[in-house]
N, C-alpha and C positions, 0 to 999 in steps of 0.2 A: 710771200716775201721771205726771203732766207734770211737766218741771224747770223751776221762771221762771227765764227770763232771766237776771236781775241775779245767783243762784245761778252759770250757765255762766259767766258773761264773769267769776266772782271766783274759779271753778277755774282756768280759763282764763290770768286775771292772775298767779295763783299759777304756776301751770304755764312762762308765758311768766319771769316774773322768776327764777325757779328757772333756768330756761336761761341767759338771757342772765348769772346770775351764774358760773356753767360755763362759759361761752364765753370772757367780756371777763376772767376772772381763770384761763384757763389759760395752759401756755405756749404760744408761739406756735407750737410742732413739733406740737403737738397739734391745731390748728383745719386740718380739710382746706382743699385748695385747693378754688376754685368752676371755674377753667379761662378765667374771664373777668374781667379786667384794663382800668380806665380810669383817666386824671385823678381824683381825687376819689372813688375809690369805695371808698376806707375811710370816707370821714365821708360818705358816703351810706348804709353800713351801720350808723353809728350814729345817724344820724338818726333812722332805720325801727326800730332796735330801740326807740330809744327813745320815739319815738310811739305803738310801739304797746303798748309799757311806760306809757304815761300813756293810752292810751283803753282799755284794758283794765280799769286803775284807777278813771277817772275812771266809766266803765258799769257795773261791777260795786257802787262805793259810793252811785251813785246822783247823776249828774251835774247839781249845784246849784254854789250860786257857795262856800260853805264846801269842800266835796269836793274842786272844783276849786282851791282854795288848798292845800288838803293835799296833793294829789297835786303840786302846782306844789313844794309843799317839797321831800316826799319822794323826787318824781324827780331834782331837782336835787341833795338831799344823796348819794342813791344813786351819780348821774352823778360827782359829786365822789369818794364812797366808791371806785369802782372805778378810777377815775382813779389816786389816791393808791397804794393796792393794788399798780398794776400794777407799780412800780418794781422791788418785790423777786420779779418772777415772770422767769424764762426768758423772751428775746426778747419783752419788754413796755415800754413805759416810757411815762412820763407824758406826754400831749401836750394843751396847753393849748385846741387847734384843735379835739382829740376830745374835749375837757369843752363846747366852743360847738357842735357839731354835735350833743352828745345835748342838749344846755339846749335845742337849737333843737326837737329828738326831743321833747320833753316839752310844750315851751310849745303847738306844733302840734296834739299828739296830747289835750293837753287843751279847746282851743279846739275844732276837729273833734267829741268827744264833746258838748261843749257845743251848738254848730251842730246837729248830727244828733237829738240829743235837743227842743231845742227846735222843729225842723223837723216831726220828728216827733208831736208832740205837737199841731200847727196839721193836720197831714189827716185 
């Protein structure tokens, strides 16, 4: 028996959002190190969580232009939720930089689904 598509990529969504709320609302003694350190590479890991927290979304509900306003919401309130959150966590706290890096995570990652999906649809 075959699984569709749009089935995976909404375990998948669930699966991913499930982590990244484990990750961005633990404390910070808890997230191991990666070993590799730059300029800017905290809000390039929220960027990527969060793109792909919205192409996940936006492929699994089935990427039209309503979907994509929803998921445009609901990444943003999430991005906001975890944001808020983070103050009362161990070695966390609110940075208004890492609410514009995941907004940036979402708007991307919904545009992208969009893009691909339509692409796909012309071959």
């Amino acid at each position: 028996m075959k699984i569709p598509a749009q089935r995976i990529t909404f375990i998948l969504a669930i699966l991913w959002t499930s982590l990244s709320v484990f990750l961005l609302l633990s404390p910070s003694a808890h997230i191991p190190e990666v070993g590799i350190s730059f300029p800017g590479m905290d809000k390039l890991i929220h960027v990527v969580v969060f793109f792909i927290f919205a192409l996940l979304w936006t492929l699994s509900l089935g990427a039209k232009r309503n979907t994509a306003l929803l998921v445009l919401f609901l990444g943003i309130t999430f991005s906001s939720a975890t944001e808020l959150l983070q103050i009362n966590i161990a070695g966390r706290s609110r940075d208004i930089y890492d609410w514009y890096a995941n907004c940036l995570g979402v708007f991307t990652g919904v545009l992208f689904a969009l893009l691909f999906t339509r692409n796909a649809k012309k071959c």
